[in-house]
C-alpha positions, 0 to 999 in steps of 0.5 A: 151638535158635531158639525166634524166632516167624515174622514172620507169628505176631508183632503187626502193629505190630512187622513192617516193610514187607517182612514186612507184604508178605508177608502178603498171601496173593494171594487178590485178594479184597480187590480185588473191587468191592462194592455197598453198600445206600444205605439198610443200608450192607450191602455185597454182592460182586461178581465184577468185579475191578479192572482192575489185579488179574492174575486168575491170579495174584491180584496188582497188576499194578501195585502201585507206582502202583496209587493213581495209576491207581485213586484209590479203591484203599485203602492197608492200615493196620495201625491201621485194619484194624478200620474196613475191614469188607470185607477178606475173613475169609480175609484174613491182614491180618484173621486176625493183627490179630484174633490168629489164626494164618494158614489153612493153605492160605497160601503162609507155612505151605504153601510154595506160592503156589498153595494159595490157589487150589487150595482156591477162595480166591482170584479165579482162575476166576470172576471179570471185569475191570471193563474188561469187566463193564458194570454191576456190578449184573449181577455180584453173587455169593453169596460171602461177603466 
């Protein structure tokens, strides 16, 4: 009997690039624009996606060069996951380095890529491009992060 723990169950520090991939959920949450108040620095979520997020799948459409074409696109470190305070709580990035296991709904414990969405986490169905929002004041939500 293999008592081996699954990838996504082990210390983020000992997974190699392929299994922390693979994490990823694809809520597309994390590549929702926010506003943040100048004076709190309380950060405030919008519907407005980035451009290069595919709003159906909740993925990159282009992942390979996504630095090149949005400059502020943020590179998820396993080192610095405390510093980012906007990945969302759902966020399996956040769940494991905070050591808790993955909800159930993720595709690594449901088998399906579409359970993020069934159960409303993911980006799917309301929200914008921001090739198409205007002014991202326009578009706050009352979601949490």
């Amino acid at each position: 009997m293999n008592s081996a723990k699954p990838f996504w169950e082990k210390p983020l520090a000992s997974l190699d690039r392929g299994e922390w991939e693979a994490l990823c959920d694809g809520c597309g949450r994390c590549c929702l624009h926010k506003l943040e108040d100048d004076d709190t620095g309380e950060l405030f979520p919008t519907n407005v996606a980035c451009k290069l997020l595919d709003r159906r799948t909740g993925l990159c459409s282009d992942y390979a060069n996504r630095k090149k074409l949005v400059s502020d696109c943020v590179k998820l470190d396993p080192k610095k996951l405390d510093e980012l305070e906007w990945l969302p709580s759902t966020c399996a990035y956040r769940l494991r380095s905070e050591g808790q296991p993955l909800p159930e709904w993720h595709y690594l414990i449901s088998g399906s890529r579409e359970t993020v969405h069934e159960c409303g986490q993911s980006t799917r169905g309301w929200t914008v491009s921001e090739v198409d929002a205007g002014d991202l004041e326009w578009h706050l939500v009352d979601r949490p992060l």
